[in-house]
N, C-alpha and C positions, 0 to 999 in steps of 0.2 A: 377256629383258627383266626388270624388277624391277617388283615390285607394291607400291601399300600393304600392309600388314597393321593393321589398325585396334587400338587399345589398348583394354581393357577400359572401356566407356564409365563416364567421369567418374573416372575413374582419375589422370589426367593434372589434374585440376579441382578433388577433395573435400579435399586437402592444403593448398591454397593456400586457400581461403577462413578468413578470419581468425572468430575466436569475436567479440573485439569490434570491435565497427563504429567507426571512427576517423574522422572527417571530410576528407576529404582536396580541395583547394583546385584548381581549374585553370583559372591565370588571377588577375592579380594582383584582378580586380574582378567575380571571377566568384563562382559559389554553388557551397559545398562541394559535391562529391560521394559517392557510395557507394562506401564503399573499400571492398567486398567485391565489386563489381561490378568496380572495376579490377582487382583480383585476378584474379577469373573472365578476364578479358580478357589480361590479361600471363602466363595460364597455360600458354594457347593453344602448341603445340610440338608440331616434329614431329626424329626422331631417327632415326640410323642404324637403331636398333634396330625402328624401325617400318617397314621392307622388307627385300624378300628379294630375293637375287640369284639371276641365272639365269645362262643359259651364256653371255653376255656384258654387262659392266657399261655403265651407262649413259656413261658416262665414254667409254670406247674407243670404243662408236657415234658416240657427240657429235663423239668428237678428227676422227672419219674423213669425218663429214656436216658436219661444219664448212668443211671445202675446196671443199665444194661446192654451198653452199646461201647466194644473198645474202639482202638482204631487200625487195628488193622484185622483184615477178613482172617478166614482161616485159608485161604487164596492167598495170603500173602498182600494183600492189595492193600491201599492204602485208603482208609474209612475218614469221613467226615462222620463225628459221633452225633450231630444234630440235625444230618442229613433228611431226617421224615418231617422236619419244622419248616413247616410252610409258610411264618410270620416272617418279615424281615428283622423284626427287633422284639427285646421280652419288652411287657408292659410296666414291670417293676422296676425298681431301683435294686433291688439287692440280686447278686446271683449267685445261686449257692455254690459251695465248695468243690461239691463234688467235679460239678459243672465244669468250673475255672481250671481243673485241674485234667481234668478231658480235653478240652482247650489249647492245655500249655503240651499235654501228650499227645494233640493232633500236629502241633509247630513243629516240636521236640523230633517226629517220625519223619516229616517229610523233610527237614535238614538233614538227616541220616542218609534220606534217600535223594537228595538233588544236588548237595553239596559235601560228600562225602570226607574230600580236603578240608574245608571251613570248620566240619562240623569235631574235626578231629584236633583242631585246636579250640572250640569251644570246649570241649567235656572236659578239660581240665579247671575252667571255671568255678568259682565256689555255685552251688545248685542256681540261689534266686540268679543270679548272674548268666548261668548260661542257659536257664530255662528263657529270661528277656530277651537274650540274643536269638536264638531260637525262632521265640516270636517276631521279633522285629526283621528276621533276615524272611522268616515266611511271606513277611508283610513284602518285602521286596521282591522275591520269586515270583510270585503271583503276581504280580504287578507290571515285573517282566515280564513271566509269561503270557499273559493279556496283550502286552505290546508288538511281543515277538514271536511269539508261539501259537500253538491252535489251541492252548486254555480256555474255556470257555466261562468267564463266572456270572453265577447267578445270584441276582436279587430279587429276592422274590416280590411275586404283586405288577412288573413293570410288565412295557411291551419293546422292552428291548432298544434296539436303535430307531424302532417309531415310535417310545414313547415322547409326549410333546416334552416334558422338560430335558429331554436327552435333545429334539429337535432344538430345543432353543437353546441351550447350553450350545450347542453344535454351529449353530447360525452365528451367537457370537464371537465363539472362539475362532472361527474361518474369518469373521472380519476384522477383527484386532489384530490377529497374525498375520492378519495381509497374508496368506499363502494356502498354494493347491497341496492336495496330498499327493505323496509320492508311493501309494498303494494303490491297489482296484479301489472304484469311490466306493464297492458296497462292504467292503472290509474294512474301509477306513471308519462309514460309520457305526459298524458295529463295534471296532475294537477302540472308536471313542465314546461308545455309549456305554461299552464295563467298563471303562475306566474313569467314565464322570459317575456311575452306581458304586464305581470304587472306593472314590472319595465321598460320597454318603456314608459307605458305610466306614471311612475313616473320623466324619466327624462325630460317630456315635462313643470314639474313645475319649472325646475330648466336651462331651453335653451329657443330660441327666439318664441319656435311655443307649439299653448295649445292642451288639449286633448280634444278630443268630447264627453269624460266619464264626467258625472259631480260632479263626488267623486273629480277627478286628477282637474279639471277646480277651482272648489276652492279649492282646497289644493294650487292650481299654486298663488293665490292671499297668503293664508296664510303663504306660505313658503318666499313670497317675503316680507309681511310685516314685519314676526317677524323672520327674517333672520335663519329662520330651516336649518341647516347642511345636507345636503344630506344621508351624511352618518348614521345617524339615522334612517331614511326610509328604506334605503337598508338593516341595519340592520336588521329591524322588518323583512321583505320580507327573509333574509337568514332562519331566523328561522323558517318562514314557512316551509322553503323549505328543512334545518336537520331535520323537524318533517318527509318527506318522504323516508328519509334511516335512522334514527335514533330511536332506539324503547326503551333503555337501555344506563343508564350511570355507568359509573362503579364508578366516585370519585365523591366529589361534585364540584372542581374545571369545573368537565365538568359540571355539570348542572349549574353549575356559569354562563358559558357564555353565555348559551341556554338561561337562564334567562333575563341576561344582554341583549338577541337580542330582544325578546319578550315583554321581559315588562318593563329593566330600562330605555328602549329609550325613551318608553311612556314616562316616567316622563320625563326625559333630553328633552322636546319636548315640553310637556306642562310649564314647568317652563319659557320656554322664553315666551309660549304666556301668562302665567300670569303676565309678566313683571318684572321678575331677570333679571340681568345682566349677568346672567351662568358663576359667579368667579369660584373657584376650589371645593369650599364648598360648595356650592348651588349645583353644578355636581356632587358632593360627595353622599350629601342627598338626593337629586332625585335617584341616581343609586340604594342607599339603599333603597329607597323607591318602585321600582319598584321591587326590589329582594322578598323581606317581603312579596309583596301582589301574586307572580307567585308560592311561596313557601308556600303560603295559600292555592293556588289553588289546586295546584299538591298533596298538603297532601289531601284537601276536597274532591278530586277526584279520588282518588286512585283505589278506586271498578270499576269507569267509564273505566279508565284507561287499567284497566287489562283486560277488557272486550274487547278490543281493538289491546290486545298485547301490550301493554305500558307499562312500570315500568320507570317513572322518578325519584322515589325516587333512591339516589345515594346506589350503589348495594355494595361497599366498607362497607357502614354504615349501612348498615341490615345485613351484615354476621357479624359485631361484636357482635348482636346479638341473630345473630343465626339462623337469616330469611331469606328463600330463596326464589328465585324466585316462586316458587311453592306454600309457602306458600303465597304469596303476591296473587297468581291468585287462591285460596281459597274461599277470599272473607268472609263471615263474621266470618267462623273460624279461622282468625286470629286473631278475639279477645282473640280467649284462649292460644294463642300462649306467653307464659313468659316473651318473650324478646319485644313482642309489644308495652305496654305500655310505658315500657324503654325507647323503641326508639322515641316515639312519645313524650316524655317530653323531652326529650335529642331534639329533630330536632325542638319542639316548641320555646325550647330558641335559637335556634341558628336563631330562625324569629324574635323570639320577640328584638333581636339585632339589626338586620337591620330595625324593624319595629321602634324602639328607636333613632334611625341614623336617617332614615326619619322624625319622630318628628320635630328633628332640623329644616328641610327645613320650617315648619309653621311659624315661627316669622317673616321671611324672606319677605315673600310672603303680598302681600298690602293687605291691612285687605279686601278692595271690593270682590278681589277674594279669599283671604284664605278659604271661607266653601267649595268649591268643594274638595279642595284635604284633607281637614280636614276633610268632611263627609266621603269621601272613605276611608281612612284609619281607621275611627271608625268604619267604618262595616266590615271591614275585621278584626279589632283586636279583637271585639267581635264575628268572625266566628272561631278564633282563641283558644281564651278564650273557647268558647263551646265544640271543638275537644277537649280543653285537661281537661276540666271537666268531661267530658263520658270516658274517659279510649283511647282516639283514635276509638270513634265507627265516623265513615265515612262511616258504610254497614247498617245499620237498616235502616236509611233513608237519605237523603242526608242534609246536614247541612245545615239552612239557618234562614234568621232571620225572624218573621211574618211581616207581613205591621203594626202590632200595634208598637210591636219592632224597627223596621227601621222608623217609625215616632215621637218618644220619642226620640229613640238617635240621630235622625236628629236636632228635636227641641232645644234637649242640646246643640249640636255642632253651630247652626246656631248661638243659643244665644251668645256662649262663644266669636267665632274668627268674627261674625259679633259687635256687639256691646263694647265687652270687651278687652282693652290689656293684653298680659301676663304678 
């Protein structure tokens, strides 16, 4: 088998940190960043030359356990098919077929099972198309779950949150961000140590050698087919990782770019694989379009949220009306709160703008694939519509649409952007 072999800590890190600090933007309407911080962050790599090979490569195990390993038990459970491969990455460049296609039926299952809504506006995608999204939304799930869930992932060879490049990875990003975590400190550093193993093994889709995870194994195909910018990925991965020191925004500029890591990437991501050309407006409209649906979320969740220590809504735009942190962790007395409903028509238009901006991106889009991102956006806009027809109730019950609902407004949507021009 092959092991890691760890690199001299911060080795791989103290190169790329720039001398001066540059302000660097993410997010048309969002607040600069520390560009030495995304440095720290796009540093993150792992490389042939950080394992060693034994008396058989990961590669030849993988070609032979691939024949014979689906992905799901006869339990119904949900199988990693490379599961007994102790290497983190194969040693070769080539992986075979079979492999990549175990891979894409490892993504392909667990979209089925985490994202049942999503996944029912993918399958109508032409195959490479929603086999990519698949992948890529896996790449996100898990990524979330790392952040917000008890996921636990592994890469193999490490020691975890004491491994030293996870320590020093951890030392600097606590001092660029200037900030404490807002978890237990021994959770925080473990769920920032898989998600700095995370982004290892993201940059294996993007250099000569693949990961033995087979989220990253097809992502490594889809990033190369439909030429995904790294920095989109890393993104999404940052924002996991402000969700671990970050619990409170104070403008909306900040929640702009939380936004912008979480969820406009998604779209600037999926638009290439639905086949744009990602001009300036098509990046425009995706960005808006990811904004609209994270700012659905954050409203629809607000009760979850608080329960958690979480206030996303931007704390600037509740004190205009009056609301404080206190009331927000209330919970459903804040429906009697005066200045709620206010704010909750006031912050619905300022969605239903970006949800409008998004619109644009649909004529764009090759009418094959336009119903995936035209049904998600009708179910978000009619989760939308319902918050601000109840007065902002988000606490009685949680907002959602039935299966009859989400199948009518499917139907409509399929009809219009599948058979009709606009």
């Amino acid at each position: 088998m092959s092991e890691t072999v760890n690199q001299r800590p911060s080795e791989f890190l103290d190169e790329f940190i720039l001398i001066e600090d540059e302000p660097v933007r993410k997010g048309e309407e969002g607040m600069p960043v520390n560009s030495r911080l995304e440095q720290l962050r796009a540093a993150v790599v792992v490389t042939r030359e950080a394992v060693r090979a034994a008396s058989i490569t990961a590669l030849e195990l993988a070609a032979e356990s691939a024949h014979f390993m689906g992905v799901v038990s006869t339990g119904g459970e949900l199988l990693n098919p490379f599961e007994n491969i102790e290497a983190a990455v194969w040693e070769e460049e080539e992986v075979p077929d079979q492999m990549l296609q175990a891979a894409y039926d490892y993504c392909e299952e667990l979209t089925k099972r985490e994202a049942a809504n999503f996944y029912h506006s993918f399958k109508y995608l032409p195959n490479d198309q929603r086999r990519a999204i698949c992948a890529y939304y896996a790449f996100c799930r898990r990524a979330d779950d790392i952040a917000d869930g008890d996921y636990v992932d592994i890469f193999p060879g490490t020691q975890g949150a004491n491994d030293p490049e996870a320590i020093d990875y951890r030392r600097k990003l606590e001092e660029l961000a200037a900030a404490k975590p807002v978890i237990e400190r021994t959770e925080f550093e473990d769920k920032l140590a898989q998600l700095f193993f995370f982004r290892k093994k993201l940059s294996t889709a993007y250099n000569c050698v693949s990961s033995t995870d087979p989220i990253f194994l097809a992502l490594k195909d889809v990033v190369t087919r439909y030429e995904v910018p790294r920095e989109y990925m890393d993104d999404l991965i940052s924002g996991m990782e402000d969700d671990l020191y970050t619990n409170r925004y104070q403008t909306f500029e900040e929640l702009y770019s939380y936004c912008y890591r979480v969820a406009s990437t998604v779209g600037l991501v999926c638009i290439g694989i639905y086949g744009l050309e990602c001009t300036a407006a098509e990046r425009e409209f995706a960005e808006a379009w990811g904004i609209a649906m994270q700012l659905t979320n954050i409203l629809r969740d607000v009760q979850e949220d608080a329960a958690r220590d979480r206030i996303y809504l931007p704390l600037e735009d509740l004190e205009r009306y009056g609301i404080t942190e206190e009331d927000i962790m209330s919970g459903e007395k804040l429906l009697e709160h005066p200045g709620w409903k206010p704010f909750v028509e006031e912050y619905s238009q300022r969605v239903a703008s970006y949800r409008d901006k998004g619109f644009k991106l649909l004529p764009l889009i090759p009418k094959q694939s336009r119903y995936s991102p035209a049904a998600m956006m009708a179910f978000y806009s009619s989760i939308l519509r319902r918050i601000v027809k109840t007065g902002g109730d988000v606490f009685t019950e949680r907002v959602k649409l039935s299966k009859a609902e989400k199948l009518t407004l499917a139907a409509g949507v399929y009809l219009r952007h599948r058979f009709f021009s606009f």
